[in-house]
ZARO-468977 format. One record per atom (N, C-alpha, C): residue in one letter; x, y, z. Coordinates in steps of 0.001 Angstrom, whole numbers, padded with zeros to 6 digits, always signed. Atoms other than C-alpha are relative to their C-alpha. Layout:
N
AXYZ
...
REM end
This chain:
293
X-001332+000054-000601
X+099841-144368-240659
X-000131-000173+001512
X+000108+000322-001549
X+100480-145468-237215
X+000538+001193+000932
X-000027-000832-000462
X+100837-143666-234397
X+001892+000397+000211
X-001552+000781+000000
X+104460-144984-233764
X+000976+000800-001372
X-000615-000532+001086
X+105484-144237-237291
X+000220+001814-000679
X+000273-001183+000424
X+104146-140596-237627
X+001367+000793+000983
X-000827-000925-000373
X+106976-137550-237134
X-000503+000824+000786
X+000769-000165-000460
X+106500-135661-234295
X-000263+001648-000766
X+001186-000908+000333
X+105394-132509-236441
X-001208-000377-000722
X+001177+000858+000221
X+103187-135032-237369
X-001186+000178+000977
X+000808+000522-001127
X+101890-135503-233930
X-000550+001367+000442
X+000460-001188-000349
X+102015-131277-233465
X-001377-000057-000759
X+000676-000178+000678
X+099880-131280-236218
X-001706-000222+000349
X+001350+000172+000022
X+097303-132931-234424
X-001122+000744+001224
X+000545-000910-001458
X+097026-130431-231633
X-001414+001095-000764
X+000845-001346+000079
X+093961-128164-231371
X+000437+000910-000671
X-000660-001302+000467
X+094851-124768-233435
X+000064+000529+001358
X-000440-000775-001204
X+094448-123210-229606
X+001454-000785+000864
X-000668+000491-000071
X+096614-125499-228698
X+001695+000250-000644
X-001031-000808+000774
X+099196-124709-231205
X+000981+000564-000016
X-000707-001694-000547
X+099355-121284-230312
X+000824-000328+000888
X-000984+000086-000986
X+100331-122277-227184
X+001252-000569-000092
X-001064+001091+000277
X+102788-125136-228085
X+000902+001020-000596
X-000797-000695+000939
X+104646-122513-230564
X+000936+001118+001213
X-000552-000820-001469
X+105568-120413-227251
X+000949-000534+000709
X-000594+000129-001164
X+107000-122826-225406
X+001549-000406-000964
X-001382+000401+000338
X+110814-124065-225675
X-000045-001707-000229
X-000093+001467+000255
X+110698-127808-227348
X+000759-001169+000735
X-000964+001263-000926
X+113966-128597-225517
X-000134-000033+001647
X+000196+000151-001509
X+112706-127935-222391
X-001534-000570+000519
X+001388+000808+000006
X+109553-130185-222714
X-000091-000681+001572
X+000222+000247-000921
X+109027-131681-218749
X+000521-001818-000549
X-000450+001364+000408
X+110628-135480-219163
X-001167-000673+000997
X+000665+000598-000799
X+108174-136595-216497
X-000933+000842+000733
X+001513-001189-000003
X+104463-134818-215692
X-001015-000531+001005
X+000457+000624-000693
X+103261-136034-212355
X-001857+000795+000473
X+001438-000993-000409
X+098807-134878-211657
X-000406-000915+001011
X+001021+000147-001154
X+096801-135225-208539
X-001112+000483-000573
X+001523+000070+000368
X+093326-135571-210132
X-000903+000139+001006
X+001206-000117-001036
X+090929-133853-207697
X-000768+001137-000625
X+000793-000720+000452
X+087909-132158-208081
X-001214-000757-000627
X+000726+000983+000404
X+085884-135083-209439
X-001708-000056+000130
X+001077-000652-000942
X+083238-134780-206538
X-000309+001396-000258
X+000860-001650+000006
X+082618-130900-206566
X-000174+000037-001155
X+000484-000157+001157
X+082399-130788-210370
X-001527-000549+000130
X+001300+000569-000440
X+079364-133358-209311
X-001028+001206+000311
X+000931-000609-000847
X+077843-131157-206910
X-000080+001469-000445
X+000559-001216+000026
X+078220-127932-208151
X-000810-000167-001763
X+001067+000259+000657
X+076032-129234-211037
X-000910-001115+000466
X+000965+000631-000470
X+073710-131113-208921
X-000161-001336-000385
X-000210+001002+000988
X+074698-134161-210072
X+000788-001059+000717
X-000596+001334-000891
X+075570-137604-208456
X+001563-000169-000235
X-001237-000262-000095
X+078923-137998-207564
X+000949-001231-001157
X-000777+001113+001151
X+080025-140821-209934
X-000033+000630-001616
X-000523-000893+001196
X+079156-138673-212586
X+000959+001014-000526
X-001533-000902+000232
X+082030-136151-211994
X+001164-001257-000002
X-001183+000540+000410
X+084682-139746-211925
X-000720-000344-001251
X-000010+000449+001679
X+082807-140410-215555
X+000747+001440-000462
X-000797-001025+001387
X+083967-137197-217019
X+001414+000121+000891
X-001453+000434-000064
X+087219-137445-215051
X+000937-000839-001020
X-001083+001177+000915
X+088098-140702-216870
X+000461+000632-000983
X+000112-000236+000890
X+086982-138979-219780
X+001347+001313-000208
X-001047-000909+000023
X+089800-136394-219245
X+001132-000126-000054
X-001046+001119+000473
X+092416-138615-218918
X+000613+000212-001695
X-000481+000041+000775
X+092740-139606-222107
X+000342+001293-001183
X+000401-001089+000591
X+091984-135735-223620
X+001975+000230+000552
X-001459-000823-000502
X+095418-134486-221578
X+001200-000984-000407
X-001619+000862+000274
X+097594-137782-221961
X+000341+000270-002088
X-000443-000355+001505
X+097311-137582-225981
X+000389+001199-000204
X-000733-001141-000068
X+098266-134045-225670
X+001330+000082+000426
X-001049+000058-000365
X+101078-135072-223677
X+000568-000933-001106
X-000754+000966+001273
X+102083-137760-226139
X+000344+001236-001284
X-000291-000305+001209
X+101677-135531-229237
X+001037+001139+000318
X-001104-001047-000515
X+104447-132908-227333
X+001275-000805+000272
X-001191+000573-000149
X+106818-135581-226583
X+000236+000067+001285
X-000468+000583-001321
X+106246-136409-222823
X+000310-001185-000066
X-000695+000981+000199
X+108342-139224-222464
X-001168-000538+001584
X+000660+000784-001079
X+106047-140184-218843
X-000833+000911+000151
X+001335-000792-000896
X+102897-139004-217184
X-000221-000939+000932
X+000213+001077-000942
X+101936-140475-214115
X-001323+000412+001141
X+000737-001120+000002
X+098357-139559-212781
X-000678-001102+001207
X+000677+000637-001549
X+096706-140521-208997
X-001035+000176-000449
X+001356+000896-000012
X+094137-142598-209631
X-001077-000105+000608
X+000760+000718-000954
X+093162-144134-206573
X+001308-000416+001169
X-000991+000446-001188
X+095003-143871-203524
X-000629-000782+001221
X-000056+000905-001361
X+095443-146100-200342
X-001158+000101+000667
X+001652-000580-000959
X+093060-144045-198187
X-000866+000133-000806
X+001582-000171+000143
X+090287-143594-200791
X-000122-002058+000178
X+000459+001560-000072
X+090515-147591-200929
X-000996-000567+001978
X+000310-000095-001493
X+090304-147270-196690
X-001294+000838+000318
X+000784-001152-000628
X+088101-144308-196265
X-001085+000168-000737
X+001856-000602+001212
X+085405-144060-199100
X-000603-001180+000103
X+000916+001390-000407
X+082358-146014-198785
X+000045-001114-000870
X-000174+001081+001041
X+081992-149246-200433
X-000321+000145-001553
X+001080+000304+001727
X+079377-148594-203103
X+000946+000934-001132
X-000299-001690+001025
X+081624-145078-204425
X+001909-001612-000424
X-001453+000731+001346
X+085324-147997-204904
X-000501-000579-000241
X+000502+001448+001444
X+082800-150713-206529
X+000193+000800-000832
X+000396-001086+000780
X+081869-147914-208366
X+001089-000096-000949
X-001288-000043+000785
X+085537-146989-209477
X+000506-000604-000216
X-000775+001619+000540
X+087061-150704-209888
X-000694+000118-001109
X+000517+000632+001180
X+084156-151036-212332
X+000124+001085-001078
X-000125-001230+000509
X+084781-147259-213867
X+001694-000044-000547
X-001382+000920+000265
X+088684-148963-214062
X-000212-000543-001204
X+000127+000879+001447
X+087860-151538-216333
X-000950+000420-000744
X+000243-000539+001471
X+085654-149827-218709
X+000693+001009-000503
X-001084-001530+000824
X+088400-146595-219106
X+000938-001068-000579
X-001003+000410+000844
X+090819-149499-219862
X-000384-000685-001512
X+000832+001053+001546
X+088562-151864-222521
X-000307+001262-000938
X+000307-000738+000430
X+087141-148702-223650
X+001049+000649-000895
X-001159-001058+000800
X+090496-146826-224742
X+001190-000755-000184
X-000408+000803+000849
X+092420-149642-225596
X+001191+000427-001340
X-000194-000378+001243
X+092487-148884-229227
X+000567+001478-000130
X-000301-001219+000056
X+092898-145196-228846
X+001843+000330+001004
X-000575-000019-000206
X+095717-145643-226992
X+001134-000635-000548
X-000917+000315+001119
X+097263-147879-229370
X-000229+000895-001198
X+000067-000885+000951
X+096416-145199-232016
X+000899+000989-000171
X-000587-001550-000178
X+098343-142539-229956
X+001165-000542+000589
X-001126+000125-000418
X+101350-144566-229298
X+000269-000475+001856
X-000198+000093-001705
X+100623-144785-225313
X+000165-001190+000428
X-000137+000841-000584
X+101922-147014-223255
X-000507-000134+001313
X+000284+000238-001418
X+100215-148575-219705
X+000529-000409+000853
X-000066+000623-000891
X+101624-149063-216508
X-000925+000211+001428
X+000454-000578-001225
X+100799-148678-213064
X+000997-000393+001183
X-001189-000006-001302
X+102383-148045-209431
X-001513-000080+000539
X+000138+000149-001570
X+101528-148843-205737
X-001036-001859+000376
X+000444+000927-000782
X+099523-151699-203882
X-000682-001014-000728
X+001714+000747+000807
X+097783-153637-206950
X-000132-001019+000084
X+000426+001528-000544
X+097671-156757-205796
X-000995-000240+000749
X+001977+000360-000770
X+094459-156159-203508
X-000547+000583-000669
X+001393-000208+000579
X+092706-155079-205903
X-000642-001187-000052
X+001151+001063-000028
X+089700-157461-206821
X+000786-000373-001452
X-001061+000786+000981
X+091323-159898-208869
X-000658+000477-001551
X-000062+000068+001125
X+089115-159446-212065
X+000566+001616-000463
X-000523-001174+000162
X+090323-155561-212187
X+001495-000491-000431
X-001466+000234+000335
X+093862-156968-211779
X-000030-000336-001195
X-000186+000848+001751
X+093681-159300-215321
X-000680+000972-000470
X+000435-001050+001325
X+091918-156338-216984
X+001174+001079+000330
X-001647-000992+000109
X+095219-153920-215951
X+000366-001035-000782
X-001074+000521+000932
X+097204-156774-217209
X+000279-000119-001361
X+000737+000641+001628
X+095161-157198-220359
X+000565+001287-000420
X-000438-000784+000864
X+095817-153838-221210
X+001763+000753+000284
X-001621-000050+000291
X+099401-153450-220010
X+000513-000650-001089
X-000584+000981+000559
X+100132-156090-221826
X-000549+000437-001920
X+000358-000900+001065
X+098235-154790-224844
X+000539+001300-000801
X-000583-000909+000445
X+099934-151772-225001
X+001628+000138-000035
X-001176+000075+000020
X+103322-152834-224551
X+000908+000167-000739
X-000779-000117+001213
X+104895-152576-227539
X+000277+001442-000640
X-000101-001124+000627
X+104383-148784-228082
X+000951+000703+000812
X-001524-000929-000340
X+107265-146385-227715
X-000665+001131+000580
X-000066-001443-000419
X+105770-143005-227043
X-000301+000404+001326
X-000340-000269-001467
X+104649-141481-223757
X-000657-001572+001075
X+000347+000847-000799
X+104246-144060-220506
X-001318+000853+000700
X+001232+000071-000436
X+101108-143828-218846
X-000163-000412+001314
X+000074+000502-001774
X+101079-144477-214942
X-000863+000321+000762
X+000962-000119-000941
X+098182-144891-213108
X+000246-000668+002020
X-000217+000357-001112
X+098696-144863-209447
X-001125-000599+000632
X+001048+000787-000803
X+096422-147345-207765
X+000139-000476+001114
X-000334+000276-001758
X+095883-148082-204008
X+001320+000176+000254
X-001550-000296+000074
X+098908-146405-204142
X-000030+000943+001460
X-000131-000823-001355
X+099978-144244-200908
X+001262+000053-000003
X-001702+000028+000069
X+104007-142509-200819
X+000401-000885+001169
X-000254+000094-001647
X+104249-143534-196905
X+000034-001347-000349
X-000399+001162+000013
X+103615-146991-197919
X+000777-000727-000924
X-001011+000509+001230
X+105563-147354-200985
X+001178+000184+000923
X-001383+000203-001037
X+108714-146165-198812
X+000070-001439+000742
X-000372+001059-001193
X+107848-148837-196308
X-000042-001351-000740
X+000668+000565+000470
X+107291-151153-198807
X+001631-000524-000792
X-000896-000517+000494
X+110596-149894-200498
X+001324-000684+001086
X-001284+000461-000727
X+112697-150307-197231
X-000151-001685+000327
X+000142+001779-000210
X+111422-153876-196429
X+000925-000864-001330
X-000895+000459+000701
X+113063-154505-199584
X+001317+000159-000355
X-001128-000377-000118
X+116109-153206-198882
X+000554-000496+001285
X-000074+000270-001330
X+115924-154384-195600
X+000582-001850-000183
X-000352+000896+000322
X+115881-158112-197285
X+001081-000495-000496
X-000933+000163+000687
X+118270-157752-199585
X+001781+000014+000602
X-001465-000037-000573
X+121063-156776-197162
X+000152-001393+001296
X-000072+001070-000209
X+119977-159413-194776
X+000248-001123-000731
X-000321+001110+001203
X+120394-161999-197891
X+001878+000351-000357
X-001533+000240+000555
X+124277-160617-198587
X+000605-000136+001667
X-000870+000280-001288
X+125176-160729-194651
X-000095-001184+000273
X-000307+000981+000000
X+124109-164064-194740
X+001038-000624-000803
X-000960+000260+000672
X+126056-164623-197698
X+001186+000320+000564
X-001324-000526-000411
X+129062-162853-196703
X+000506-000262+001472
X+000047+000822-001164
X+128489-164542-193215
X+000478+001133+000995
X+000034-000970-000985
X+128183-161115-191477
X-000917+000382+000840
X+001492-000664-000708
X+126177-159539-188987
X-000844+001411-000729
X+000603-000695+001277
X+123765-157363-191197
X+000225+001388+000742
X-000605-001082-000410
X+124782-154013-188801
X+001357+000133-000984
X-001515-000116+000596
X+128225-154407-190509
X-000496+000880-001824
X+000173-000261+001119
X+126491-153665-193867
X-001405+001434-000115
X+000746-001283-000399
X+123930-150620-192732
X+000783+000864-000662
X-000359-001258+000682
X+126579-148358-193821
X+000106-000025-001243
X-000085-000244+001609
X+126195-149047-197320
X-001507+000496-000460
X+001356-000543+000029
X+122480-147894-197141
X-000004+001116-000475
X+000383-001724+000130
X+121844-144671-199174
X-000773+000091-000409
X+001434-000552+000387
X+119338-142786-201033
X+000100-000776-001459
X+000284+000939+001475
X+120487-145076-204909
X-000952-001240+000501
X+000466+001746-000499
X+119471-148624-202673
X-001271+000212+000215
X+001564-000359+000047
X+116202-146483-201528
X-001336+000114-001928
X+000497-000027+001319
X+115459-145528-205332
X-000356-001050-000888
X+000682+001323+000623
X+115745-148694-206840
X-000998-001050+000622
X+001400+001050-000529
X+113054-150417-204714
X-001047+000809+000315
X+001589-000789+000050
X+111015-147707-204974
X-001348-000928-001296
X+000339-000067+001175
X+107892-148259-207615
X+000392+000270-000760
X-000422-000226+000793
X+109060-146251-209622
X+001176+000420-000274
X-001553+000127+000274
X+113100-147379-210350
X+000045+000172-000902
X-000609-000011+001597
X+112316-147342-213762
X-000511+001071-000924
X+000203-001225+000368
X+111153-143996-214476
X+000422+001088+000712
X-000172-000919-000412
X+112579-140852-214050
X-000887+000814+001299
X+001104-000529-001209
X+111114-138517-210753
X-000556+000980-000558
X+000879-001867+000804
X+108617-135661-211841
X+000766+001346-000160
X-000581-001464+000090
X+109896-132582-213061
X-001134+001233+000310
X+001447-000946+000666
X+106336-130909-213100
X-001157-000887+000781
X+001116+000118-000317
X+103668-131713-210456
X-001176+000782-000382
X+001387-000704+000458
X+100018-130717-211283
X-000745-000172+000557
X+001113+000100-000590
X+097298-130396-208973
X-001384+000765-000482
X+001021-000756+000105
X+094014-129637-209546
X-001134+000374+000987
X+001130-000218-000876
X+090714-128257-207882
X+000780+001025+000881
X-000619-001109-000813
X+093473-125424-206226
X+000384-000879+001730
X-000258+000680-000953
X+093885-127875-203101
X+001194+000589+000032
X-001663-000192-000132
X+097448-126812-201426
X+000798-001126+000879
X-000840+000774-000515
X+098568-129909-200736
X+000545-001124-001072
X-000290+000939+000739
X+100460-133225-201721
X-000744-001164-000102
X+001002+001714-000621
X+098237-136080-200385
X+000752-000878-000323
X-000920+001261+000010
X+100647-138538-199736
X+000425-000536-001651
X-000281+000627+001016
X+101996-138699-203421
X+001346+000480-000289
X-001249+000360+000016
X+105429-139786-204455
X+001073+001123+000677
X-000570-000766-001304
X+106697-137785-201293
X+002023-000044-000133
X-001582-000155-000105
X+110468-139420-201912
X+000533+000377-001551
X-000419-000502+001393
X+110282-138461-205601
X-000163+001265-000679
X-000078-001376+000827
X+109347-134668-206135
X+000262+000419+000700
X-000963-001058-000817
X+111752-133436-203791
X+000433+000776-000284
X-000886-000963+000726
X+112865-130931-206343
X-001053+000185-001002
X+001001-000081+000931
X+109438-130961-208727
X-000255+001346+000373
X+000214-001562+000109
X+108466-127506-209448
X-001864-000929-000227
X+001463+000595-000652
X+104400-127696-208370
X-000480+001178-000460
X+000753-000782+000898
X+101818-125904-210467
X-001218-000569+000804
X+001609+000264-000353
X+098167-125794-208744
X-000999+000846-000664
X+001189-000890+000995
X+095027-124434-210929
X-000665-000630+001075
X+001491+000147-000525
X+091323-124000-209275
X-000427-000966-001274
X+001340+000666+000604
X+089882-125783-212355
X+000189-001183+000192
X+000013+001422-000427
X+088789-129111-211563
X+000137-000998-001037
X-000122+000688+000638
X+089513-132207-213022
X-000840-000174-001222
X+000600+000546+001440
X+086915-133238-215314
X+000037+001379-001112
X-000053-001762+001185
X+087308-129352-217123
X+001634-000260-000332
X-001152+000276+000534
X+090893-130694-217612
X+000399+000025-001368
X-000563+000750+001465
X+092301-130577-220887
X+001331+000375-000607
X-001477+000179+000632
X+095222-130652-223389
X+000443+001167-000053
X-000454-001169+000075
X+095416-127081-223289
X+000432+000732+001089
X-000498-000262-001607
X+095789-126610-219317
X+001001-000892+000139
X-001520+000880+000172
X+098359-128982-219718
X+000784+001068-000442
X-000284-000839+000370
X+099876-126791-221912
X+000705+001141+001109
X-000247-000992-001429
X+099735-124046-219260
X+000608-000089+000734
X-001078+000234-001244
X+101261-125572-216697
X+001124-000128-000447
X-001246+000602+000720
X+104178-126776-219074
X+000080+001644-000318
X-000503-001361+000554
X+104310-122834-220228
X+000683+000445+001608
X-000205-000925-001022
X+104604-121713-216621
X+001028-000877+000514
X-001260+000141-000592
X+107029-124368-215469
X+001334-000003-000312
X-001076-000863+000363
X+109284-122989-218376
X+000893+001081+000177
X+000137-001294-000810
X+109176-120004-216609
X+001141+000271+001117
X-000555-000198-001313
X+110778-120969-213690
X+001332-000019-000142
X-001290+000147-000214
X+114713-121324-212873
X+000169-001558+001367
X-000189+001239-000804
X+115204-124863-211781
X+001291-000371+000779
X-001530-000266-000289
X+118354-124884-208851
X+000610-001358+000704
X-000890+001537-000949
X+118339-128487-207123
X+000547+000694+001253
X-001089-000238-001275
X+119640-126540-203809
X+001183+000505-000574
X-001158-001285+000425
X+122139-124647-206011
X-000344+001462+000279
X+000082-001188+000509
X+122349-121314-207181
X-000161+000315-001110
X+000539-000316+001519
X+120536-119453-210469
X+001394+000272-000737
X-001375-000014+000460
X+122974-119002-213112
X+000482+001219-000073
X-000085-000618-000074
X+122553-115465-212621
X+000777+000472+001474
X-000919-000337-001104
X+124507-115565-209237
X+001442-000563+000063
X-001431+000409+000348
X+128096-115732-208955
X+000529+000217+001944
X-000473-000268-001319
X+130262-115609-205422
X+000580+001377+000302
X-000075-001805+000147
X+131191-111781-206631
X-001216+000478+000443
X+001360-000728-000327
X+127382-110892-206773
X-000149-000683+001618
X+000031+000548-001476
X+127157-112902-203256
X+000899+001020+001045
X-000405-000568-001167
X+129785-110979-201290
X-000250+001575-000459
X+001056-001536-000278
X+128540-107510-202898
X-001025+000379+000467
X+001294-000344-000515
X+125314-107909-201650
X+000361-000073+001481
X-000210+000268-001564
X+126758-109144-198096
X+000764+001288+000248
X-000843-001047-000570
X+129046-106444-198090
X-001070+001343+000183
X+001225-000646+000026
X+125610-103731-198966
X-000351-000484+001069
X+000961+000177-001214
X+123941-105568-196063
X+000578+000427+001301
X-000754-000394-001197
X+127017-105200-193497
X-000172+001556-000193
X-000281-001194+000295
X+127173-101488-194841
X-001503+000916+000590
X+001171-000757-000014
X+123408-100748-194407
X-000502-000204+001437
X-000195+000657-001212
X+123743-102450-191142
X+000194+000769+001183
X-000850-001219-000240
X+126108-100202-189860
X-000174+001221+000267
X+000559-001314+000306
X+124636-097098-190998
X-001105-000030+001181
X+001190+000188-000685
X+121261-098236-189006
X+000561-000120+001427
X-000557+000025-001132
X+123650-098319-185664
X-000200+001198+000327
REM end
């Protein structure tokens, strides 16, 4: 039976028993619609087993596909997982991105099949047009390969960088309104005020997927490193010490248990506050205030 066709207590079914456990805990309807990871840790896994550094991005790759089929068989509708950003393309030596272009196209030829097995679909975000052209036609080969499957999307960020997707983003917004002031035979100031944050979104990369509900960092790092900066403005951010290549479907899991956990408010208020509980507490604070005079 295909992957496509199978129910998804089909797809539970194919979780780990530890796995399971966990899955049986969490709340189904509150599954993360979109599951954004910063893959670091690659390197020190290397070194703290004495061990050349390309060998911690082989068992990286290899982790990949361990967490995304986990996410598929739960019913993430996206995952979207930093690859290869801007600056390592700028800043790492030559021999370590041959290295990973060519560590590229064997994770895609390689898993292919397994990804048509498990329903996954391939895209990718940010700069891929400089890549080295034969990398490009092996993305395409397997975008294009996997196109047809429904279950979770798959987004590999490549020479990707947020700072330049924005700028990348407004240039095309920047065109588009120059193109209707010509039309409309205005001066393109006249049309500035129609500029908001929808005209920014749709020329982002990613217009056609939802924004993360659920960042994931690994290796304990406390930062973002320039990733989708105008899109998890409201992502609830989970960081673990264990490093990437020790990644798997069950620390997934984890993070998806703990960002059940939370109370998600957008710049509201929990549903446990009301404008009663608000001016009793203000009125307690003026009162205790007071007293302390």
């Amino acid at each position: 039976m295909s992957s496509a066709a199978k129910t998804r207590a089909d797809r539970i079914a194919e979780l780990t028993p530890e796995e399971q456990r966990l899955y049986r805990e969490l709340d189904p309807q509150r599954i993360p619609e979109h599951i954004a990871i910063i893959m670091d840790g690659n390197g020190r896994w290397a070194g703290k087993r004495l061990l050349k550094r390309f060998l911690g991005h082989q068992q990286g790759a290899e982790a990949v596909q361990y967490v995304v089929e986990t996410a598929e068989r739960i019913g993430v509708p996206w995952i979207t997982l930093y690859a290869f950003s801007l600056e390592n393309n700028l800043r790492r030596p030559k021999t370590e991105v041959n290295f990973l272009m060519k560590l590229l196209k064997t994770y895609l030829v390689s898993n292919i099949k397994r990804m048509n097995d498990n329903n996954i679909r391939i895209a990718y975000i940010g700069r891929t047009s400089e890549l080295p052209a034969d990398v490009h036609e092996t993305m395409q080969w397997a975008a294009d390969a996997t196109s047809s499957n429904t279950g979770t999307t798959l987004t590999l960020a490549l020479n990707y960088g947020s700072r330049s997707e924005i700028v990348d983003a407004m240039r095309t917004v920047i065109a588009d309104l120059a193109a209707e002031a010509r039309t409309q035979n205005k001066p393109l100031e006249d049309l500035l005020g129609n500029l908001d944050e929808q005209n920014i979104s749709r020329a982002l990369y990613t217009a056609h997927m939802p924004d993360p509900d659920l960042v994931i960092r690994t290796s304990g790092e406390l930062r973002i490193s320039n990733f989708l900066l105008w899109q998890i403005a409201y992502s609830e951010i989970y960081v673990t010490d264990r490093l990437w290549p020790d990644f798997r479907g069950i620390h997934l899991l984890e993070a998806i248990a703990d960002y059940q956990r939370r109370e998600r408010r957008f710049g509201g208020l929990s549903e446990s506050s009301s404008d009663e509980n608000l001016s009793e507490k203000l009125s307690e604070d003026a009162e205790a205030a007071h007293v302390l005079r």
